[in-house]
C-alpha positions in Angstrom: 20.8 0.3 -27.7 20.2 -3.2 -26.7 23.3 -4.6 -24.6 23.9 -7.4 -27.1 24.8 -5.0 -29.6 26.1 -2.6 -27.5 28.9 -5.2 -26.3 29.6 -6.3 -29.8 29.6 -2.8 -30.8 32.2 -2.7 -27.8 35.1 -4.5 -29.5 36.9 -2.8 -31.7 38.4 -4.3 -34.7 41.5 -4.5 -33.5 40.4 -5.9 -30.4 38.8 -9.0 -32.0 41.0 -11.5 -31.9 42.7 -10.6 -28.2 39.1 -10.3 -26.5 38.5 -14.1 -27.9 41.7 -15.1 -25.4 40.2 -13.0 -22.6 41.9 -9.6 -23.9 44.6 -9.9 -21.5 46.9 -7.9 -23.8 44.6 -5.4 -26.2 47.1 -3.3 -28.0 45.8 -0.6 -30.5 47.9 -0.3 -33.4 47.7 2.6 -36.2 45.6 0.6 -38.7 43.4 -0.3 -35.7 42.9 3.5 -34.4 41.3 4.6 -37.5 38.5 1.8 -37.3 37.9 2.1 -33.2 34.4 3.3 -32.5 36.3 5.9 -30.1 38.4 7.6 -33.3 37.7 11.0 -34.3 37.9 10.8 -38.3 37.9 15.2 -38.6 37.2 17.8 -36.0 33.7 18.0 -36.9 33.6 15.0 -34.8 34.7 16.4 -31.9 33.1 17.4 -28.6 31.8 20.8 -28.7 32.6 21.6 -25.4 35.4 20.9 -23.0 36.9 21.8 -19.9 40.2 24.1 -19.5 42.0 24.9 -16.2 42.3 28.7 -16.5 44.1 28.5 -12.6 45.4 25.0 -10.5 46.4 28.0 -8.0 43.9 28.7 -5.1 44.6 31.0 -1.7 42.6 29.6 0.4 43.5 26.5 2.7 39.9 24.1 3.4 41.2 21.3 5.3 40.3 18.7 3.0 40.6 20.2 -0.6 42.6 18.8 -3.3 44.5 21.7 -4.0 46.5 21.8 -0.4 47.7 17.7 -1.1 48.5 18.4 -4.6 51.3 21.5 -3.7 52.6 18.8 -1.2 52.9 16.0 -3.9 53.0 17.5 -7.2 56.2 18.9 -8.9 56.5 22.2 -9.0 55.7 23.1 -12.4 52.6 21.2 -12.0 50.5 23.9 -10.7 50.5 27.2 -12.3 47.7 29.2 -14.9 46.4 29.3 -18.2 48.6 31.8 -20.7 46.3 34.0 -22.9 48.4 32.9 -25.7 47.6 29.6 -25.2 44.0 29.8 -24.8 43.9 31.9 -28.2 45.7 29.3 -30.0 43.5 26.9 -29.0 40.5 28.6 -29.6 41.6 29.8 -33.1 42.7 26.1 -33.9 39.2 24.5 -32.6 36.8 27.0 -34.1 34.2 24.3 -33.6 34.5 24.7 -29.7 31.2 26.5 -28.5 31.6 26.1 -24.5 34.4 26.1 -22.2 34.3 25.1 -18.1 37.3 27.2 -16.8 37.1 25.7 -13.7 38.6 22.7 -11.7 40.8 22.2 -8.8 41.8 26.0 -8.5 40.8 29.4 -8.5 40.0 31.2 -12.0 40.5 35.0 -10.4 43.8 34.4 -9.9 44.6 34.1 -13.2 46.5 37.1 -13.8 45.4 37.3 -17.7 41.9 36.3 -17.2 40.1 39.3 -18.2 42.2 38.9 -22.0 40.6 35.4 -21.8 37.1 36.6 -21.0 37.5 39.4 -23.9 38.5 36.9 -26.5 36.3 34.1 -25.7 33.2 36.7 -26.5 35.2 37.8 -29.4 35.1 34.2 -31.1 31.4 33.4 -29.6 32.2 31.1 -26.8 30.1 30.7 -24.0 32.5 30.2 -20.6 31.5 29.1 -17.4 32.7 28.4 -14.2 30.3 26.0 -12.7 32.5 23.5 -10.7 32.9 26.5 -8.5 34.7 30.0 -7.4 35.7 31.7 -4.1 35.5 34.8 -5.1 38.0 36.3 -2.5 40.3 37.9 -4.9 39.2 39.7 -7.7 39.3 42.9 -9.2 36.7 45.5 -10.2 37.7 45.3 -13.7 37.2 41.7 -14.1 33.9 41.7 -12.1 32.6 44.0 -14.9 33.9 42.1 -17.5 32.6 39.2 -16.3 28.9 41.2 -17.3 29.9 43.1 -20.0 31.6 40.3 -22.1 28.9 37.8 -20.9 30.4 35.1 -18.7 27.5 32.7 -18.6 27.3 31.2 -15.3 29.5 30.9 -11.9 28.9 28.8 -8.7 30.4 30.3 -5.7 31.7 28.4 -2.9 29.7 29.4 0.5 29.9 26.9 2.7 28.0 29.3 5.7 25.3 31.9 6.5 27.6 33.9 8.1 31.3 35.3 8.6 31.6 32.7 11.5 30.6 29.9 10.1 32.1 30.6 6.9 35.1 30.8 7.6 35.5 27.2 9.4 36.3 25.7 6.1 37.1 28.1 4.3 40.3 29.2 5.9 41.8 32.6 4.6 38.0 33.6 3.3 36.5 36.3 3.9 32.9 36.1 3.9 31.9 39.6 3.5 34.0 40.2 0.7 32.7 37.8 -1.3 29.1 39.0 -0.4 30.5 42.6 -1.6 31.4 41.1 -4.9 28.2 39.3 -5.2 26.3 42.6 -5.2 28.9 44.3 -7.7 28.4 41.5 -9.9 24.6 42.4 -9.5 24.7 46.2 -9.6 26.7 45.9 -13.2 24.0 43.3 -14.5 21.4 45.6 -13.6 23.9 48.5 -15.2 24.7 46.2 -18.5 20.6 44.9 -18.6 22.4 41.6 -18.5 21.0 38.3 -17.1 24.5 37.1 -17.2 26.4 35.7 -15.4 24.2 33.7 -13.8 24.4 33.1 -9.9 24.6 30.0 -7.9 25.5 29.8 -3.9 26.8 26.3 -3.4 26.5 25.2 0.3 28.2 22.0 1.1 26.6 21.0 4.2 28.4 20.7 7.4 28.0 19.4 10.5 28.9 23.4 11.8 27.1 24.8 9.3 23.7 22.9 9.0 21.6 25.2 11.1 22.4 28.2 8.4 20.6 26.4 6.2 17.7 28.3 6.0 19.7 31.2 6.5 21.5 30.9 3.4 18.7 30.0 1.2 17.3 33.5 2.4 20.2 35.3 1.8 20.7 33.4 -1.4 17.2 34.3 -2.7 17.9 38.5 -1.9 21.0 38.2 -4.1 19.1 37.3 -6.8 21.2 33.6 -7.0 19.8 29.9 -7.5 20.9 27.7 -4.6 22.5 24.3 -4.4 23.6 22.2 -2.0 26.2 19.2 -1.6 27.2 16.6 0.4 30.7 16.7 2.0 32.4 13.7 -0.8 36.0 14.7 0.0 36.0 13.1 3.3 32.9 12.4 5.1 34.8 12.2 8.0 35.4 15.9 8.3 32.8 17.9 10.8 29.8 14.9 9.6 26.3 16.4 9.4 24.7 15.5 12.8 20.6 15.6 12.1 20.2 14.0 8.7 17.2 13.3 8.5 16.2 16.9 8.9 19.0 18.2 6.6 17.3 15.8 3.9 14.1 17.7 4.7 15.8 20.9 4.0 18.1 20.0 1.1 16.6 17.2 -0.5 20.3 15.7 0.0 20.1 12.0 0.6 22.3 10.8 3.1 21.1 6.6 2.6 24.0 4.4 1.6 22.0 3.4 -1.5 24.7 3.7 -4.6 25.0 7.2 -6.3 26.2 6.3 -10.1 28.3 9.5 -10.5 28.8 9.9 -14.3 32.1 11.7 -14.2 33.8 9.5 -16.7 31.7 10.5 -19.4 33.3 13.8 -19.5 35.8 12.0 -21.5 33.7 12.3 -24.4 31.3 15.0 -23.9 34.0 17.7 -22.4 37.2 16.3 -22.0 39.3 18.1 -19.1 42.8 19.8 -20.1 45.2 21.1 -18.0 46.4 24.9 -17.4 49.1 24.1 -19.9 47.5 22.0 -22.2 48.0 18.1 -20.8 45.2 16.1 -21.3 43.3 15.2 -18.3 40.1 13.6 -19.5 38.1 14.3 -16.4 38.4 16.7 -13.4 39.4 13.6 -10.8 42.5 12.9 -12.7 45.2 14.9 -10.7 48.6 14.1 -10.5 48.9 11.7 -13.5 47.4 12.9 -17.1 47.5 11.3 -20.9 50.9 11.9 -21.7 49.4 13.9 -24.9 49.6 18.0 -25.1 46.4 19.4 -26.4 48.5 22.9 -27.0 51.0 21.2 -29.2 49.5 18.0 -30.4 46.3 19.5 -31.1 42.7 18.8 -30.1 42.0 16.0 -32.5 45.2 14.1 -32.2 45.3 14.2 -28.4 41.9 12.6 -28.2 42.7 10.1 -30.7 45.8 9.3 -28.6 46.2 5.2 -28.1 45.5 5.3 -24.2 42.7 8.1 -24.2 41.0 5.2 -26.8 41.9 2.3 -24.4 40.4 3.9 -21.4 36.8 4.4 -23.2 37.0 0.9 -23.7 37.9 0.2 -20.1 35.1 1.8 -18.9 32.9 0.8 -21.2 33.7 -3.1 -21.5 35.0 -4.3 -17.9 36.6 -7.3 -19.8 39.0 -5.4 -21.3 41.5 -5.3 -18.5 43.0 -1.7 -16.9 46.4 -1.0 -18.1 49.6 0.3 -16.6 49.8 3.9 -17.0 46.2 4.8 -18.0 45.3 7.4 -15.1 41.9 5.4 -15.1 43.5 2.2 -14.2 44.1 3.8 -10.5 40.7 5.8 -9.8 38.3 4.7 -7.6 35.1 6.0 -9.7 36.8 3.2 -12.1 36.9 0.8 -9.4 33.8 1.5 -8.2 31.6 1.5 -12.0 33.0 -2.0 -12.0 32.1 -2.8 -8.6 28.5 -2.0 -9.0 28.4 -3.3 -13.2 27.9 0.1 -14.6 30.0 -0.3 -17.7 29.8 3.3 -19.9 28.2 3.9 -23.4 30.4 6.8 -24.6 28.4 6.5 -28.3 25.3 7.2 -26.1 26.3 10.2 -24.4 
């Protein structure tokens, strides 16, 4: 699409006559909704996939995750897991749904009705994954067979080390071996099922204490039969910083440059929007302590995502005239702050 038309398919035509005055006050009104370029007319519409906390909940304690500052800001009904009844629902009411990412800030396996979850997604044909990452500390036999037998499609475990040692300098309470020993269950019932599935990944955030595993990892990786990837530390680079770059780049392919990284997370607003454990609508994993003020659970799918800020923040993000707004969890993030920095202004109807 060429910009011209992709800014004048930008305005919506309720926007028209604010954005003339320098849309200091866009306002979406009913009439307006159902002729935005960001309104769902029917749930055929509808992204196909989305993303579902099945757990906020995690045992461990890495010194810069998410999860430890959220139990010492949020309210306490904030954090908690996904009720089988509610994922049925759900499911049953958004037949069109084909994938769902169960994971996010926590830890799926301590979902205590995860394996009902697993048996019912297969049931209705849904492919679920876990690929924004497991510890795989606590889990029980049961579910690690399930996980074959019911075909769970993928999961990206979190092992940041080589070793017990190393392993656990980040991640506190882990246990290395464990997860190793569930690793190979996982295997011995694929080769028991004749599954390919789930598939593996070993994701290795690099470390300044950990870098010289490297190699070590991608060994042990390969004998467990798992793909591996490895990330930069983005949570706070100033936490145990990688000390020989240059040769991690040469290991990793990582690049450690300070040329500008467009990370795309925003448009998960519209290809898999991000819900809550209990059904508030997040848009996109980053969004934390705030949400949409719409329930997916109660308000359904389709009228959630129609709701009159989810609709203002596409336009935010993908028209950086249109001002940020008061009480739009976008309004405060800092990938927000930063797409406008650089001029990366979204097409959602490209996605």
């Amino acid at each position: 699409m060429k910009r011209r038309d992709f800014i004048k398919n930008s305005i919506c035509l309720g926007c028209v006559g604010v954005l003339a005055s320098s849309c200091k006050n866009m306002s979406l009104r009913d009439n307006d909704l159902k002729n935005d370029r960001f309104y769902y007319k029917s749930k055929e519409d509808l992204p196909k996939k989305v993303r579902l906390e099945a757990c906020s909940l995690c045992q461990l304690d890495c010194p810069v995750c998410t999860v430890r500052l959220l139990e010492k800001k949020a309210p306490k009904d904030w954090l908690g897991y996904l009720k089988f009844d509610d994922f049925k629902k759900f499911v049953d009411d958004n037949d069109f749904i084909k994938e769902i990412e169960l994971s996010n800030n926590g830890e799926i396996f301590l979902n205590p009705e995860l394996d009902e979850i697993i048996k019912y997604a297969h049931k209705k044909g849904i492919k679920l994954c876990a690929n924004n990452g497991v510890n795989l500390n606590t889990v029980s036999e049961k579910t690690l067979e399930n996980l074959v037998k019911y075909k769970f499609r993928s999961l990206v475990v979190a092992l940041d080390g080589a070793t017990s040692e190393t392993y656990k300098i980040y991640r506190r309470g882990g246990d290395f071996n464990k997860v190793i020993d569930n690793i190979k269950k996982i295997n011995y019932y694929k080769e028991k099922y004749n599954s390919e599935l789930p598939k593996l990944t070993w994701q290795f955030i690099v470390f300044g204490h950990n870098e010289h595993e490297i190699e070590l990892a991608k060994k042990k990786a390969h004998e467990l039969n798992m793909k591996i990837v490895y990330r930069k530390n983005s949570y706070d680079p100033s936490y145990s910083p990688v000390k020989n770059e240059k040769l991690v780049e040469q290991k990793t392919g990582l690049d450690f440059s300070n040329a500008d990284k467009i990370y795309l997370a925003c448009k998960r607003m519209f290809d898999a929007p991000q819900i809550d454990y209990d059904g508030k609508l997040l848009g996109c994993c980053f969004i934390q302590l705030t949400s949409f003020k719409a329930d997916v659970f109660k308000k359904g799918l389709l009228g959630a995502l129609n709701s009159p800020d989810f609709i203002y923040a596409k336009h935010m993000l993908s028209d950086f005239s249109i001002p940020a707004k008061k009480g739009i969890p976008c309004s405060n993030c800092t990938d927000y702050e930063y797409i406008k920095e650089i001029n990366y202004p979204l097409n959602f109807l490209d996605s």
